[in-house]
mmCIF file of the C-alpha atoms, coordinates in Angstrom:
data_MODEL
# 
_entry.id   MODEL 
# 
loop_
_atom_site.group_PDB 
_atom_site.id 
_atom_site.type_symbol 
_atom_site.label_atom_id 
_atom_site.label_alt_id 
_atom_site.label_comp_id 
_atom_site.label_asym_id 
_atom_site.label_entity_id 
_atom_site.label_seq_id 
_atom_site.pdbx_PDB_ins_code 
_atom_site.Cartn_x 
_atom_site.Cartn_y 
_atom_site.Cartn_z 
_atom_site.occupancy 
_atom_site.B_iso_or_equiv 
_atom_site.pdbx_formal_charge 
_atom_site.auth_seq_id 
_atom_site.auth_comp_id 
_atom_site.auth_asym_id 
_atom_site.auth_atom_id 
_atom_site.pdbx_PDB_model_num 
ATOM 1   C CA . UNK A 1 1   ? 11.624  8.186   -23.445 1.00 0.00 ? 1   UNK A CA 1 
ATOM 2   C CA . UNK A 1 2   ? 13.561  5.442   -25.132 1.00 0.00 ? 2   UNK A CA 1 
ATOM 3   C CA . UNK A 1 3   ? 11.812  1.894   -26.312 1.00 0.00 ? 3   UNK A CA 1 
ATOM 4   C CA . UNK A 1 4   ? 12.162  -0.519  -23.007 1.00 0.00 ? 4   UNK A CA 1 
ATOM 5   C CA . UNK A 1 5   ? 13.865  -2.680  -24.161 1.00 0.00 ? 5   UNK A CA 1 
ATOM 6   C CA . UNK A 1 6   ? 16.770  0.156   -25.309 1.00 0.00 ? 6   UNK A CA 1 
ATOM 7   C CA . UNK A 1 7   ? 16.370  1.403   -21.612 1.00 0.00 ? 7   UNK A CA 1 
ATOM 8   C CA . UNK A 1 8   ? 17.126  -2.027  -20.641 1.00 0.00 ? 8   UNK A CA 1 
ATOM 9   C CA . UNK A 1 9   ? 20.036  -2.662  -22.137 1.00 0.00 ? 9   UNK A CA 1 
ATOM 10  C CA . UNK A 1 10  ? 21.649  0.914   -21.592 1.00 0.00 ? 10  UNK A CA 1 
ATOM 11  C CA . UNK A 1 11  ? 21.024  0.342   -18.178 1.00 0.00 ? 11  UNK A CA 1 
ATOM 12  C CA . UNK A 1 12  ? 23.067  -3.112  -18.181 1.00 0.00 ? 12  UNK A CA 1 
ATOM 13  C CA . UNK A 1 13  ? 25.533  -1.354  -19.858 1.00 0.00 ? 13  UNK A CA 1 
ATOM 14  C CA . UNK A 1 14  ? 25.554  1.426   -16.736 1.00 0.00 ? 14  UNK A CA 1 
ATOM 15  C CA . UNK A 1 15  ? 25.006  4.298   -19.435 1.00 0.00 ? 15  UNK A CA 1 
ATOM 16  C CA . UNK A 1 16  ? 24.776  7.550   -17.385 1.00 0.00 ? 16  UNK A CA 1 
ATOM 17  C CA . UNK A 1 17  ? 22.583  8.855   -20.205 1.00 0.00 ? 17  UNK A CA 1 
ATOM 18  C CA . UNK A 1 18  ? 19.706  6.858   -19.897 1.00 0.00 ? 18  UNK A CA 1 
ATOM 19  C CA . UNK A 1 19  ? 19.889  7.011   -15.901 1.00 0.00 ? 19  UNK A CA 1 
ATOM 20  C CA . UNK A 1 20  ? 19.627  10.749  -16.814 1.00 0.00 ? 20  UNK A CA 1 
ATOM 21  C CA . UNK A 1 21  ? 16.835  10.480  -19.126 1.00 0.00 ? 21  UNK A CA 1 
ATOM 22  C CA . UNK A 1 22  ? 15.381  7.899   -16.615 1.00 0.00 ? 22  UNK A CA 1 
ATOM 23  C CA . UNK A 1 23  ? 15.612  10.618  -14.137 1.00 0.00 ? 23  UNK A CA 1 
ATOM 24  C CA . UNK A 1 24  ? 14.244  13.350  -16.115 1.00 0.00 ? 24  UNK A CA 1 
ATOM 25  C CA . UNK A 1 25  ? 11.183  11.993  -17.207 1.00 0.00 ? 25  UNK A CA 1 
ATOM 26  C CA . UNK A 1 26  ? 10.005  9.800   -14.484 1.00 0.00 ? 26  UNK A CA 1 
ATOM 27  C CA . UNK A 1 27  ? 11.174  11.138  -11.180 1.00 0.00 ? 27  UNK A CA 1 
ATOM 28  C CA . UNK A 1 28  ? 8.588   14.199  -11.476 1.00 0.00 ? 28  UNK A CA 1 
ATOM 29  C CA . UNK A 1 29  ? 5.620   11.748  -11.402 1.00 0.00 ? 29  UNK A CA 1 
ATOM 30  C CA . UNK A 1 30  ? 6.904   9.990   -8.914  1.00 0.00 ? 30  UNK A CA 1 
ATOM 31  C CA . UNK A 1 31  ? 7.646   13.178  -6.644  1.00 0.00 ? 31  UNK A CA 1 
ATOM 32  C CA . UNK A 1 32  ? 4.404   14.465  -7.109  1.00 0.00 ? 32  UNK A CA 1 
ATOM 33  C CA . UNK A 1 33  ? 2.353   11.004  -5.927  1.00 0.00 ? 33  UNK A CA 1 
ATOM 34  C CA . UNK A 1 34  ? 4.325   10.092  -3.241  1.00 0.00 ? 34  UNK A CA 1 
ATOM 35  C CA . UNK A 1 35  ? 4.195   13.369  -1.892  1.00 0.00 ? 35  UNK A CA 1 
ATOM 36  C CA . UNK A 1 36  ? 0.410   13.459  -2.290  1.00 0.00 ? 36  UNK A CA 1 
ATOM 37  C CA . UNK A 1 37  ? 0.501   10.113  -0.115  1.00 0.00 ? 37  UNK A CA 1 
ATOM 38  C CA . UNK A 1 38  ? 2.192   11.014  2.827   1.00 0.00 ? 38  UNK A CA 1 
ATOM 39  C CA . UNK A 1 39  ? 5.741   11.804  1.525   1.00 0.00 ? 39  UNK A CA 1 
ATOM 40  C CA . UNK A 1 40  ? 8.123   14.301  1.270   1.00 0.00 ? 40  UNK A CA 1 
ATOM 41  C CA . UNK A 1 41  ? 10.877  15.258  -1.631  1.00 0.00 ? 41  UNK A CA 1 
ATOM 42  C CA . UNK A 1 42  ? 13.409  12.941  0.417   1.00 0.00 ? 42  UNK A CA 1 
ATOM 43  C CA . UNK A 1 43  ? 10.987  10.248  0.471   1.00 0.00 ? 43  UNK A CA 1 
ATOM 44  C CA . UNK A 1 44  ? 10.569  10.325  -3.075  1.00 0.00 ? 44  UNK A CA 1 
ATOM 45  C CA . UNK A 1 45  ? 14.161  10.118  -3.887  1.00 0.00 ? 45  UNK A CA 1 
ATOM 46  C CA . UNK A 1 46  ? 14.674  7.289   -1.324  1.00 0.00 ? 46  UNK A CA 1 
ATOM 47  C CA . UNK A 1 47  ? 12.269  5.227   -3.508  1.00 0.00 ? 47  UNK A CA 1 
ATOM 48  C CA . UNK A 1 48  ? 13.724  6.178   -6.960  1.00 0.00 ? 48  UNK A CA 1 
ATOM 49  C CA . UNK A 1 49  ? 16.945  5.710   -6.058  1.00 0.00 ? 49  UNK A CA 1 
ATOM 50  C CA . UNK A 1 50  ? 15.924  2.438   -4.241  1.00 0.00 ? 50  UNK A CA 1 
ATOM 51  C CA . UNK A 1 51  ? 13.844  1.170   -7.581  1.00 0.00 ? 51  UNK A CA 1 
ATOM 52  C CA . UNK A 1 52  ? 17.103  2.103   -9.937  1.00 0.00 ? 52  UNK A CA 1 
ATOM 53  C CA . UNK A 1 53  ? 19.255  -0.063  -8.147  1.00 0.00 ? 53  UNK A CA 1 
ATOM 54  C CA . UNK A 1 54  ? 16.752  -2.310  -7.544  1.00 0.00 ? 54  UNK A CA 1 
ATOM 55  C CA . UNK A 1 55  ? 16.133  -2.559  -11.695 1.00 0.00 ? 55  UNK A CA 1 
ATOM 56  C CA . UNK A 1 56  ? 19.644  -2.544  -11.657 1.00 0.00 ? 56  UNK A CA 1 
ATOM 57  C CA . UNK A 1 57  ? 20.283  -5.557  -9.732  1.00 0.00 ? 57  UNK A CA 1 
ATOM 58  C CA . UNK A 1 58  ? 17.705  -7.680  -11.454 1.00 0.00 ? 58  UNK A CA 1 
ATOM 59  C CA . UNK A 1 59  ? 19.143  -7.025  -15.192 1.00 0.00 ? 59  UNK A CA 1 
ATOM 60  C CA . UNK A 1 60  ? 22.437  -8.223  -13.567 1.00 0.00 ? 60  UNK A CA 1 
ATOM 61  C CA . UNK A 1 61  ? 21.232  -11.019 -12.277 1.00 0.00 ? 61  UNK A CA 1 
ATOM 62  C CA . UNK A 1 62  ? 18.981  -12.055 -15.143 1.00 0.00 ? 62  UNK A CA 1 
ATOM 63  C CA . UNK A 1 63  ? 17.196  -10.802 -17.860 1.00 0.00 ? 63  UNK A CA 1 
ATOM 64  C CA . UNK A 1 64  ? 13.763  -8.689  -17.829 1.00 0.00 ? 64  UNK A CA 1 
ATOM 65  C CA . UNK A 1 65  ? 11.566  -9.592  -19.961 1.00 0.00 ? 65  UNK A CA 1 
ATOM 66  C CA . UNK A 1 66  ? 8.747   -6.161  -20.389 1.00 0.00 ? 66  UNK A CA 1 
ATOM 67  C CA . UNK A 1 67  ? 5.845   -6.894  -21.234 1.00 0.00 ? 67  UNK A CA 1 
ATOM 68  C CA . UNK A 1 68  ? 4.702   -2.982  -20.390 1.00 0.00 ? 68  UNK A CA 1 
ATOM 69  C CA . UNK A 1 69  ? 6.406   0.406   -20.981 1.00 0.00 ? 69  UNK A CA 1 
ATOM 70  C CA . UNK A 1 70  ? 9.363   0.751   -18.955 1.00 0.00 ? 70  UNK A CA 1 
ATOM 71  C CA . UNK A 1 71  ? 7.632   3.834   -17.056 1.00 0.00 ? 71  UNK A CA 1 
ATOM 72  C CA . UNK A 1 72  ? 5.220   1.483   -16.047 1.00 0.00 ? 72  UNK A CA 1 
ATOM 73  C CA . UNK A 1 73  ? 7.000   -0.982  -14.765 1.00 0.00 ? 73  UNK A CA 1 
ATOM 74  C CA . UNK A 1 74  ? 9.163   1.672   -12.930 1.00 0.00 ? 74  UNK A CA 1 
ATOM 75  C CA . UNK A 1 75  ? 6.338   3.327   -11.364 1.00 0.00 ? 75  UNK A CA 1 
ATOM 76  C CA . UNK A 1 76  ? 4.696   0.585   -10.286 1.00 0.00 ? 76  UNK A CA 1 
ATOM 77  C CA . UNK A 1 77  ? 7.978   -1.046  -8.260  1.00 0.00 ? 77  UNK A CA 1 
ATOM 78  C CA . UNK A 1 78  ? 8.296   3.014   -7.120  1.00 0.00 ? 78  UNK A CA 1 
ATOM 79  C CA . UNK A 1 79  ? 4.298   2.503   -5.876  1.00 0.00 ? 79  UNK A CA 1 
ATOM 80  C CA . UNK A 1 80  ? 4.783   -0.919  -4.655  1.00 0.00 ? 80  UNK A CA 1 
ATOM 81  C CA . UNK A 1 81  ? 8.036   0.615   -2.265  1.00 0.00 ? 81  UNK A CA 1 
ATOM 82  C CA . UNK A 1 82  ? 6.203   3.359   -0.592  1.00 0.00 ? 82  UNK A CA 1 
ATOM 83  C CA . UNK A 1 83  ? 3.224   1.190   -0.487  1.00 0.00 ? 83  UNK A CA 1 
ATOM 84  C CA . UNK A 1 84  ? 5.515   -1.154  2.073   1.00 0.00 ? 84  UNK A CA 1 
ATOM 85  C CA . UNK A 1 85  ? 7.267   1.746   3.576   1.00 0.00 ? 85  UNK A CA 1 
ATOM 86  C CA . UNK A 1 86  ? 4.057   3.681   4.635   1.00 0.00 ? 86  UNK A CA 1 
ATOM 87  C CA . UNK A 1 87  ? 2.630   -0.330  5.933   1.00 0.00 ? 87  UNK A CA 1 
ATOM 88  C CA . UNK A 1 88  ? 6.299   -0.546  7.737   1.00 0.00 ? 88  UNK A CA 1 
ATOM 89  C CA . UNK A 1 89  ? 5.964   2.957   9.255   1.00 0.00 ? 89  UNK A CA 1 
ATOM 90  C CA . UNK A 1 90  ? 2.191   2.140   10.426  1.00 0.00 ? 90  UNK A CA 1 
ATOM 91  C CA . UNK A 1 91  ? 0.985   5.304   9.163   1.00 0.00 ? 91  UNK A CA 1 
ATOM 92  C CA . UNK A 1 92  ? -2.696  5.163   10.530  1.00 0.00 ? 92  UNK A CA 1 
ATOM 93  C CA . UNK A 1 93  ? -4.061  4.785   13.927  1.00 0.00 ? 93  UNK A CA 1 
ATOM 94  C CA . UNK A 1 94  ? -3.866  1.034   15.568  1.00 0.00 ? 94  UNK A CA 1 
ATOM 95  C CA . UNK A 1 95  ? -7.224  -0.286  14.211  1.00 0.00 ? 95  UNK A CA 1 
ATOM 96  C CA . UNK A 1 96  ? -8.688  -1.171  17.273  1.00 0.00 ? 96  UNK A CA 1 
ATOM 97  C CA . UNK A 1 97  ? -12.428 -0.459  17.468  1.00 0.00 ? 97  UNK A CA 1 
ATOM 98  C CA . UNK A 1 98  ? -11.986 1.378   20.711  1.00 0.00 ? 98  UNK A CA 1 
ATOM 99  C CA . UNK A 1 99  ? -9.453  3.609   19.047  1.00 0.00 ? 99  UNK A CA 1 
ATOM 100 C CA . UNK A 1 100 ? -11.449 4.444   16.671  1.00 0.00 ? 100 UNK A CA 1 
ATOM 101 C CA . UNK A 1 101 ? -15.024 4.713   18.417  1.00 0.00 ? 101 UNK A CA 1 
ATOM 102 C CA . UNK A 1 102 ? -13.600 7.090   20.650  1.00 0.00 ? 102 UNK A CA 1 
ATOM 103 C CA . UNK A 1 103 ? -12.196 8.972   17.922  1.00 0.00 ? 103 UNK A CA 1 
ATOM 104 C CA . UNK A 1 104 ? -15.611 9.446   16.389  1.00 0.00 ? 104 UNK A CA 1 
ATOM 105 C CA . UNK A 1 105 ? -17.396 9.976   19.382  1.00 0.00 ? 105 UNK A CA 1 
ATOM 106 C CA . UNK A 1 106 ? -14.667 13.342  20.431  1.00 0.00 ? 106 UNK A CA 1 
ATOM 107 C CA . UNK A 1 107 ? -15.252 14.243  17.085  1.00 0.00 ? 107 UNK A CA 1 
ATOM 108 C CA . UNK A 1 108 ? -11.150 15.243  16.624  1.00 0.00 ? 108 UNK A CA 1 
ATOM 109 C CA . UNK A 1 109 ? -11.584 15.782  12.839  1.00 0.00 ? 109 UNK A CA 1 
ATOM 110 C CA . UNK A 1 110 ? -9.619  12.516  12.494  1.00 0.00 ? 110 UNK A CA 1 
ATOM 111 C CA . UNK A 1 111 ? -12.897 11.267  9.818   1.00 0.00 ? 111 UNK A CA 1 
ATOM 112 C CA . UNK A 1 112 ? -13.504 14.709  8.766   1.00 0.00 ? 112 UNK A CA 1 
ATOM 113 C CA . UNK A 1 113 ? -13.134 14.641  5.017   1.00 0.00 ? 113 UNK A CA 1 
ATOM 114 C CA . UNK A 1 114 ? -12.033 18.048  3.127   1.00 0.00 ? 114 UNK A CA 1 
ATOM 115 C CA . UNK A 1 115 ? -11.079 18.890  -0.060  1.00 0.00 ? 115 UNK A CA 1 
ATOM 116 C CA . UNK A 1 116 ? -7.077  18.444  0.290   1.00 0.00 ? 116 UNK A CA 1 
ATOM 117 C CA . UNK A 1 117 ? -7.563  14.748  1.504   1.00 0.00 ? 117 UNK A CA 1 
ATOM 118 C CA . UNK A 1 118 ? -5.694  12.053  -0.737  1.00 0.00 ? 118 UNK A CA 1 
ATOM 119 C CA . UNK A 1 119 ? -7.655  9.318   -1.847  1.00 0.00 ? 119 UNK A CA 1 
ATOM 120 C CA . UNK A 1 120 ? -5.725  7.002   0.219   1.00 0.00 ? 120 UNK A CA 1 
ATOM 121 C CA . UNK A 1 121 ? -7.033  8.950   2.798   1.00 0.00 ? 121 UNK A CA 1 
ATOM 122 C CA . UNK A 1 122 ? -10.641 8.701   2.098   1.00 0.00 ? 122 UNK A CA 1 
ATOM 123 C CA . UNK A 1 123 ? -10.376 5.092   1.055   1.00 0.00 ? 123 UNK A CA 1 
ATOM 124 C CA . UNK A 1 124 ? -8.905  4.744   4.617   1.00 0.00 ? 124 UNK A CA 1 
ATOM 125 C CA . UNK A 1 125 ? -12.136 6.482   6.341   1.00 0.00 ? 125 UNK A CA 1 
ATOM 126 C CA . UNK A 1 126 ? -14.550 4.282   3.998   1.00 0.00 ? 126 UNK A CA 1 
ATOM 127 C CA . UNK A 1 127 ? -12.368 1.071   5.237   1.00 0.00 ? 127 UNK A CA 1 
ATOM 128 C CA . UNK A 1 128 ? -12.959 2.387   8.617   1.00 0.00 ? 128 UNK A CA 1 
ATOM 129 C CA . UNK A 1 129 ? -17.060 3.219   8.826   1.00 0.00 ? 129 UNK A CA 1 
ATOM 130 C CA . UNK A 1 130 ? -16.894 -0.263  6.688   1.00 0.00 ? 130 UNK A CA 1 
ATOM 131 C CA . UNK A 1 131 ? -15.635 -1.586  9.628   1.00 0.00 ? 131 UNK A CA 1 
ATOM 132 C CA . UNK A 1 132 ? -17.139 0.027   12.115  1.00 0.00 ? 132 UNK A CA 1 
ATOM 133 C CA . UNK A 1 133 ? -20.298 -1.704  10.698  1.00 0.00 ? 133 UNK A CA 1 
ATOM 134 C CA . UNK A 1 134 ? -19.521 -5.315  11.375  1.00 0.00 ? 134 UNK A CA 1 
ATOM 135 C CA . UNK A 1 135 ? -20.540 -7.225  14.121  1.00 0.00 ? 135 UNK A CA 1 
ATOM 136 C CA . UNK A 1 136 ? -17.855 -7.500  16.884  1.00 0.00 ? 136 UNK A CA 1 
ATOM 137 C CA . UNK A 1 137 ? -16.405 -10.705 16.221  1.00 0.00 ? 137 UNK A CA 1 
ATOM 138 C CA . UNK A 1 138 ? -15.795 -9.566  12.376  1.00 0.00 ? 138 UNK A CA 1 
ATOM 139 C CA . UNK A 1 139 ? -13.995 -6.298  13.841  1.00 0.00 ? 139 UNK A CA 1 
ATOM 140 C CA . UNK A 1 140 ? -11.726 -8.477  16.157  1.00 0.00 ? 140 UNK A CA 1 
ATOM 141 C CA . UNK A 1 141 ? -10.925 -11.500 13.895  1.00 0.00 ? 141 UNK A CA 1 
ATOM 142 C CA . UNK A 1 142 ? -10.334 -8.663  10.593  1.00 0.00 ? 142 UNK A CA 1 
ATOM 143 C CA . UNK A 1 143 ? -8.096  -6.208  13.334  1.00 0.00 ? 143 UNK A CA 1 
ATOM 144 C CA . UNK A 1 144 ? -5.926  -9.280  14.461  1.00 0.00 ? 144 UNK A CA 1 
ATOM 145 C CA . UNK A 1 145 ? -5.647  -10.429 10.800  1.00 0.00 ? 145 UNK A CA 1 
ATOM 146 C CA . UNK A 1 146 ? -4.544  -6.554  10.150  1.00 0.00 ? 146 UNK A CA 1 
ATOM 147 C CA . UNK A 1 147 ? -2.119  -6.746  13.575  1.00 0.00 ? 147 UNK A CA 1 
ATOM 148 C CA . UNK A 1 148 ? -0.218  -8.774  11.781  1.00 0.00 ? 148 UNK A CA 1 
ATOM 149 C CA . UNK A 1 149 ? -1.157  -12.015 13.657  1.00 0.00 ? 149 UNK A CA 1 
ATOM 150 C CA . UNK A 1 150 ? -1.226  -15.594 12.098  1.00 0.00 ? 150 UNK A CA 1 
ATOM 151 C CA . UNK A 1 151 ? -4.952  -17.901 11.838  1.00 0.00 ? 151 UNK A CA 1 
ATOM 152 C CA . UNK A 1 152 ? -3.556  -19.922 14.571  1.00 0.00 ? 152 UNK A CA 1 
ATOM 153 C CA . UNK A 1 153 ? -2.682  -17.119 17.111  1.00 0.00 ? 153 UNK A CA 1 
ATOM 154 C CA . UNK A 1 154 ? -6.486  -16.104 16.306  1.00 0.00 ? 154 UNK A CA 1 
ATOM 155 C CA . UNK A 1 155 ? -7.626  -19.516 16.479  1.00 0.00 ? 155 UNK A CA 1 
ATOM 156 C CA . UNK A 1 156 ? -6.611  -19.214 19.813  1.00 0.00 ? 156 UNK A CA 1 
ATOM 157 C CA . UNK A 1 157 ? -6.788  -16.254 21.027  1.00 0.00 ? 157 UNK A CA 1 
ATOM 158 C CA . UNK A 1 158 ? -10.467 -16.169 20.041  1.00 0.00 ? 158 UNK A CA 1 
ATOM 159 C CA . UNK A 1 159 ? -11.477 -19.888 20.496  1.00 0.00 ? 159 UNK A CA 1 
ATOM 160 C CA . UNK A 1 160 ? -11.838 -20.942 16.643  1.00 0.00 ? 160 UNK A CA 1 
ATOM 161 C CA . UNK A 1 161 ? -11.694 -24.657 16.514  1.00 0.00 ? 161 UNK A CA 1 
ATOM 162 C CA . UNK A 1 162 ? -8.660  -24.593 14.172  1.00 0.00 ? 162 UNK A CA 1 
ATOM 163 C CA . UNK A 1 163 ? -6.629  -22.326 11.538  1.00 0.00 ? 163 UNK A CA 1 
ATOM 164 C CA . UNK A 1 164 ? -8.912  -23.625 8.665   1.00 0.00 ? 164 UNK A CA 1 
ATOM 165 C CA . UNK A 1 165 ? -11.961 -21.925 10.415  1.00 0.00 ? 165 UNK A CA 1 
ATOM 166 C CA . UNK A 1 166 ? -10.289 -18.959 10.739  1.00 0.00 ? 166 UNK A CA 1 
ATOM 167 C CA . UNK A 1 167 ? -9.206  -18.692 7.773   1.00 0.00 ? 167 UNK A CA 1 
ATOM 168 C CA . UNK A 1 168 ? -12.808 -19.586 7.073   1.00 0.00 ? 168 UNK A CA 1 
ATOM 169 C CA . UNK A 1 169 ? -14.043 -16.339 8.750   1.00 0.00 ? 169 UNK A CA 1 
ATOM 170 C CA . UNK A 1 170 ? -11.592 -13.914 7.521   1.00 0.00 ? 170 UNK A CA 1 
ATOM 171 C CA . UNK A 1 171 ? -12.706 -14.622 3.837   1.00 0.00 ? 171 UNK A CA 1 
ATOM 172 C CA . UNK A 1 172 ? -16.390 -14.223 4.678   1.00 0.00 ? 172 UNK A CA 1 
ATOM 173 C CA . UNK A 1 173 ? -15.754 -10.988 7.017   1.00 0.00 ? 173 UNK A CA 1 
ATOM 174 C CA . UNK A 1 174 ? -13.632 -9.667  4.332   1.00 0.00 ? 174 UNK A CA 1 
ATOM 175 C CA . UNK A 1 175 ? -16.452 -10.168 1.804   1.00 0.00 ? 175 UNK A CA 1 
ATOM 176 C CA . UNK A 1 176 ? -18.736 -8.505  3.998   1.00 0.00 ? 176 UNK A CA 1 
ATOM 177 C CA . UNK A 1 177 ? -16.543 -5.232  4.420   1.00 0.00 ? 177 UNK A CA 1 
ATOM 178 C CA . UNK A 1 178 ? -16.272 -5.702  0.851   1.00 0.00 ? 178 UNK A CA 1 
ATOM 179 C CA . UNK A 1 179 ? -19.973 -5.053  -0.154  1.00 0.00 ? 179 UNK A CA 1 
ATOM 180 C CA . UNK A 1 180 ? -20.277 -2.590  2.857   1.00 0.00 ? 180 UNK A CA 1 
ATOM 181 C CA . UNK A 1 181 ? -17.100 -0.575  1.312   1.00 0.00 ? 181 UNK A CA 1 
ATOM 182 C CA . UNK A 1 182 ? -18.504 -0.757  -2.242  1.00 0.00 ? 182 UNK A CA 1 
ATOM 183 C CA . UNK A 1 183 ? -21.550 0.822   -1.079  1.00 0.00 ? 183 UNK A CA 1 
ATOM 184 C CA . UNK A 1 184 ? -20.223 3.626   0.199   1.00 0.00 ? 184 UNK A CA 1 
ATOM 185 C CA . UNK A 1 185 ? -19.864 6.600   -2.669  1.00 0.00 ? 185 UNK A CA 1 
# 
């Protein structure tokens, strides 16, 4: 692959070569790790194509200034992408704790770990027995927080005197999931 800075300028100049080259040497990565998380071949060229134009756009508009190799910085808007499209498409089960008690308790295989699981997936399953250790109010006030509501919809919703003590309680229940996560092998 070319210098980044080359690659930069070849792209503001809309040479077909590099796009080629671009192509050639970094959609193969970036097939193989979205489709290990979740993906599929049309997924992966979604995002590509997405983070070209997207790289594209941004030298028009101004100047990039690398301070990485240009794979790099590709990859990690490709990551960043399907990161937010697998959020947007809510991949997992609602994280309610009654969900996923009852998931546990049927024994579905949902947790069971084997040997073709992604490590998104397992990190997912640690995240969730991390969870599932926390005391109730911790579950509810980190699952709203995950649900997308804001402190003061918790605030009420829970009876926290204010957004400042929720946002309070989210940083120490996240700490706590923290050290029960990092315990976890």
């Amino acid at each position: 692959m070319l210098p980044g800075n080359e690659v930069l300028m070849r792209l503001k100049s809309r040479d077909k070569t590099v796009i080629e080259t671009i192509y050639r040497c970094l959609f193969p990565s970036i097939n193989h790790w979205i489709t290990m998380n979740s993906g599929s071949l049309e997924d992966a060229e979604d995002i590509f194509h997405d983070t070209l134009l997207c790289v594209m756009t941004k030298l028009d508009a101004q100047s990039i200034n690398l301070t990485c190799d240009f794979s790099t910085y590709f990859n990690s808007i490709c990551r960043h992408k399907w990161h937010q499209i697998l959020w947007k498409r809510k991949r997992f089960l609602p994280l309610t704790v009654e969900n996923l008690q009852m998931s546990i308790d049927e024994g579905d295989g949902f947790y069971d770990m084997d040997d073709g699981e992604s490590i998104e997936d397992q990190k997912y399953h640690a995240f969730i027995e991390a969870l599932n250790e926390l005391d109730p109010q911790s579950q509810a006030v980190i699952e709203a927080s995950l649900n997308g509501k804001s402190n003061k919809e918790i605030a009420l919703e829970m009876g926290f005197v204010n957004t400042q003590a929720v946002a309070d309680k989210k940083k120490n229940y996240k700490k706590k999931l923290i050290r029960i996560i990092s315990k976890c092998p």
